[in-house]
N, C-alpha and C positions, 0 to 999 in steps of 0.2 A: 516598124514601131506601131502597137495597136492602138487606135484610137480610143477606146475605150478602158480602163482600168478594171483588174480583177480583183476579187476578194472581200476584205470588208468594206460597205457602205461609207460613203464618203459622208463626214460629218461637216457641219455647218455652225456658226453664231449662232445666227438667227434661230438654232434648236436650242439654245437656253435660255432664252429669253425671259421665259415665262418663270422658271426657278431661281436664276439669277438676279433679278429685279425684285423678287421675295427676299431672298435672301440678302443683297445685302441691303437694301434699303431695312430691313427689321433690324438688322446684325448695327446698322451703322446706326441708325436710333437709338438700341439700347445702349451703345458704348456711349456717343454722347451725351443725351438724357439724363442717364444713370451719372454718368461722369461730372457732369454737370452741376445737378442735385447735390451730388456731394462735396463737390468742393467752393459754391455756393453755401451748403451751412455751413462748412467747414470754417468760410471766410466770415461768417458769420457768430463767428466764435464758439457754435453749437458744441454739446459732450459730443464724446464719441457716441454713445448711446442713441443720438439725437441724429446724429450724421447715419450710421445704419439703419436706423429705423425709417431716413428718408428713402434709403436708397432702398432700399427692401419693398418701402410703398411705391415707389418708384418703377421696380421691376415690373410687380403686378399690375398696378396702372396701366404701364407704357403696351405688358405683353397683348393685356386685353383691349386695349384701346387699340391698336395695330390689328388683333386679329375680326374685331366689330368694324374697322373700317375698309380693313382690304375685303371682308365678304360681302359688306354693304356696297361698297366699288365695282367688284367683279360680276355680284349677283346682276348688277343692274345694265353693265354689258353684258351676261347672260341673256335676260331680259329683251335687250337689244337686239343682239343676235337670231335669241328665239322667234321674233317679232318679223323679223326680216326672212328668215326661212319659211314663216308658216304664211306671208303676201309673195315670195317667190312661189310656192307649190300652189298657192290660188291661179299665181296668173299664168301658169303649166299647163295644170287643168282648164284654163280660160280659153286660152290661146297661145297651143304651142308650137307654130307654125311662125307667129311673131317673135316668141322668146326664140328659137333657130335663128331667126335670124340677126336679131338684137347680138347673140354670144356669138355670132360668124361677124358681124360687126364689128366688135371688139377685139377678134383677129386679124380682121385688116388695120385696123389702130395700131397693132400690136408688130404692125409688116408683113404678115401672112398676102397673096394674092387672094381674089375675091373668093374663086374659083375652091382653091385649097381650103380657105377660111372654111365655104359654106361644109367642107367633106370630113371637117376636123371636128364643128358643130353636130353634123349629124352624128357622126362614130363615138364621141365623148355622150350624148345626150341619150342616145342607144342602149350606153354602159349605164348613167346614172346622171340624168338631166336634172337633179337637183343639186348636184354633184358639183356639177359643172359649172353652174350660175352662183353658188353658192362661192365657190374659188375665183372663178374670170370675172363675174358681177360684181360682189358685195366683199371680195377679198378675204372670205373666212375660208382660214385653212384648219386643219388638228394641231399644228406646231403653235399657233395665236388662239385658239379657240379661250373662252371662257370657265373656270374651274374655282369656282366661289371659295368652297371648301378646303382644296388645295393650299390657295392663298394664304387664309387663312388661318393655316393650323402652320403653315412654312413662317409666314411673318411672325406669328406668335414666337415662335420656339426660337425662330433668329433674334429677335428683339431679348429675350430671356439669357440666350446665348451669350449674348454682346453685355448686355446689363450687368452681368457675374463676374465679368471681368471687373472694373471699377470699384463692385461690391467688395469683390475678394480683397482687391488690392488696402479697401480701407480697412477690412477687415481685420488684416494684419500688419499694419501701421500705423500709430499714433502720432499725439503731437504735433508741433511746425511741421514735418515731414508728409503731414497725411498729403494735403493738398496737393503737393508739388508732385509726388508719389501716384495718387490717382492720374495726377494731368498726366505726368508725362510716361506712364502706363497705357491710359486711353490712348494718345496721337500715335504712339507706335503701335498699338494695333489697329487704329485707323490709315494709318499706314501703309501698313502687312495686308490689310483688308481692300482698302484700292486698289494698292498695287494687283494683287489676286482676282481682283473683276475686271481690270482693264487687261489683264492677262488672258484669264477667259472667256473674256469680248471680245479680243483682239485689237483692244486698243493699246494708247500709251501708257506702258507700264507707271513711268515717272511722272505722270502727268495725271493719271490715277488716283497713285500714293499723295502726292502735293495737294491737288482741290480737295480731297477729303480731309487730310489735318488741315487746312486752311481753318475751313468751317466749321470743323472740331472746335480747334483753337479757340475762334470766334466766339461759339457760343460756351466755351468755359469762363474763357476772359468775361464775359458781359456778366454773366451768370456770377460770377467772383466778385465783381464791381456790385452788383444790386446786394448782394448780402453783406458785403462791406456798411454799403448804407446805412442797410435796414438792422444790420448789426449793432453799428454805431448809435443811431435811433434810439435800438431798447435798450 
């Protein structure tokens, strides 16, 4: 039996991390937000006209406000990141004879023998000793690295994505029916959307699908109660 596997690259979680985390966190925003919004004016006895129009400001708000924070977020572990690579390659140039032995260090930490450590050190730092401290030091790899932009423009578009849903649904139903319609539209695609990222995590499917309509719920229910109020009020 060969120890090693042929053919294609064996894939991992931990490679979607960085899309994943975009996605649905924007995706699950926009569904409840948007969702939210509208059945809050809804409970609020708003026209129809009043109800779309929230949800609409709603969309745009939500997409831009997701895509201003996940770059401002990301840029600033970029930032971070960058900061750390350009005091590694100082202290290269300083004294690289310490950093050998610092990242041979870290091998014996790691159960390497001293011996092995130091021969692992030299032949990795040979290749690309920035390389090298950058992954066994400071834990930046390409699969985690920072991508401001990326973020950015993936949150946006999921949060718009998810938003459409709830729009749509009010869009073509009036009446007593709208609210109950958007609710219970949103949790099953809040739903469908857990269950699919604990899927592609490799977590609990059911346990996925559940804490996301939970906190759906949650925030439609509160959001239904304050425009009750504030309904009642005016």
């Amino acid at each position: 039996m060969p120890l090693f596997r042929t053919g294609e690259p064996e894939g991992h979680y931990t490679q979607r991390i960085g899309w994943l985390r975009a996605a649905v966190l924007g995706a699950n925003d926009g569904i409840v937000s948007t969702a939210s919004l509208v059945v809050g004016v809804a409970a609020a006895e708003g026209g129809r006209g009043q109800i779309l129009l929230a949800g609409v400001a709603g969309l745009v708000a939500g997409a831009m406000s997701m895509a201003a924070g996940e770059y401002v977020s990301v840029s600033s572990q970029s930032d971070t990141e960058t900061a750390d690579l350009e005091r590694e390659r100082r202290e290269l140039d300083a004294d690289e004879d310490f950093e050998r032995a610092e990242l041979a260090a870290i091998y014996v930490q790691r159960g390497l023998d001293e011996q092995l450590a130091k021969e692992v050190a030299q032949q990795l730092m040979a290749h690309d000793a920035l390389g090298a401290h950058a992954r066994d030091e400071l834990g930046l790899t390409e699969i985690h690295s920072a991508r401001p932009t990326q973020a950015a423009v993936s949150s946006a578009a999921a949060f718009a994505v998810g938003a459409a849903l709830p729009l749509g649904v009010a869009a073509v139903t009036s009446g007593a029916w709208l609210g109950p319609a958007v609710s219970g539209a949103s949790l099953g695609a809040l739903g469908v959307l857990g269950a699919l990222a604990a899927r592609v995590g490799g977590a609990s499917v059911a346990r996925g699908a559940v804490r996301v309509m939970f906190w759906g719920a949650l925030a439609m229910g509160v959001t239904a109660l304050v425009g009750r109020m504030f309904g009642a009020i005016v």
